[in-house]
N, C-alpha and C positions, 0 to 999 in steps of 0.2 A: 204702603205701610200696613204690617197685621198684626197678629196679635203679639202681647210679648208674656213671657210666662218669667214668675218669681220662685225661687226656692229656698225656704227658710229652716234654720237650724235654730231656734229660740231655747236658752236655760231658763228652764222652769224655775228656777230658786229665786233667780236675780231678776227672769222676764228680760233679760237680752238679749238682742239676735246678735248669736256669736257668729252666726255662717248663714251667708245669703249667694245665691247666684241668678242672672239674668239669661235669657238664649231665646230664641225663637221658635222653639221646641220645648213639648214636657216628656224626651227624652229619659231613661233613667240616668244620664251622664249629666244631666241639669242638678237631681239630687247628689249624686255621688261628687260633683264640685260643690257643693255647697255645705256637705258635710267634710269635706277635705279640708276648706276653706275653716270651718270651727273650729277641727284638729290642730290646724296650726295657728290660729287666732287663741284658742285655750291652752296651747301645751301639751293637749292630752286627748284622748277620745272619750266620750259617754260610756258608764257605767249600761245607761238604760236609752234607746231610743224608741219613741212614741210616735209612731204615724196613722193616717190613714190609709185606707186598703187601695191606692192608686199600683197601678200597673208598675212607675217608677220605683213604688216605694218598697215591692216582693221583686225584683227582680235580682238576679245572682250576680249582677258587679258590683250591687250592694251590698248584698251578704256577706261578698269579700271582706269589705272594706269596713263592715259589723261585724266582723265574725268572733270578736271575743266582748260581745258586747247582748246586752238583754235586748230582745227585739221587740217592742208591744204596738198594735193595732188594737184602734178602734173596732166596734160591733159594725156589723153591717146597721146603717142608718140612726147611729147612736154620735151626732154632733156633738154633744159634751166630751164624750173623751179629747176632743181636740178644742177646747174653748179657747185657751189661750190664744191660737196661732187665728183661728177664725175671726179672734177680736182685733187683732193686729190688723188682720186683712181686713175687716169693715173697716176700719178707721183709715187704714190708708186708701180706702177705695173716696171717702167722703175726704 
C-alpha cells in the first residue's frame, strides 16, 4: 500500500466540493478528472479557477479543458490564497 493522492474542485460561494478525484498518482489527469467531474456535478464550468502553483495545476491538458475560464494562482509561498481548500485538508487529515 502507498500513498494515495486527492483532488478537489471546492465552490468558493457555497464551500462545497463539487469535483473530487482519487488515483495513485499527482498526475495532471487526477486534476483534469476532478474538474470534469464538477462540470458535470454543476452543469457548467467556473467562471474563475484558483489553484496552487503544482506542476498538475500549469499543465496544458488543463488549459484545455480552462480554456474559456479565469485562471488564478497563488504567490509563490503565499498559503492564504488557498485557505479554504487547506482547511478542508487539515480537517480531513485529523
Amino acid at each position: 500500500m502507498g500513498w494515495i493522492y486527492l483532488a478537489l474542485v471546492i465552490d468558493l460561494y457555497s464551500r462545497a466540493v463539487v469535483g473530487w478525484q482519487l488515483a495513485d498518482h499527482m498526475r495532471a489527469e487526477l486534476v483534469c478528472d476532478a474538474v470534469q467531474i464538477a462540470q458535470v456535478r454543476r452543469g457548467c464550468i467556473p467562471k474563475l479557477f484558483h489553484s496552487d502553483r503544482g506542476s498538475q495545476y500549469v499543465s496544458e491538458s488543463l488549459e484545455t479543458i480552462l480554456a474559456d475560464v479565469n485562471i488564478s494562482m497563488s504567490r509563490k509561498g503565499n498559503c492564504w490564497d488557498n485557505a479554504v481548500a487547506e482547511r478542508f485538508f487539515g480537517t480531513l487529515k485529523t
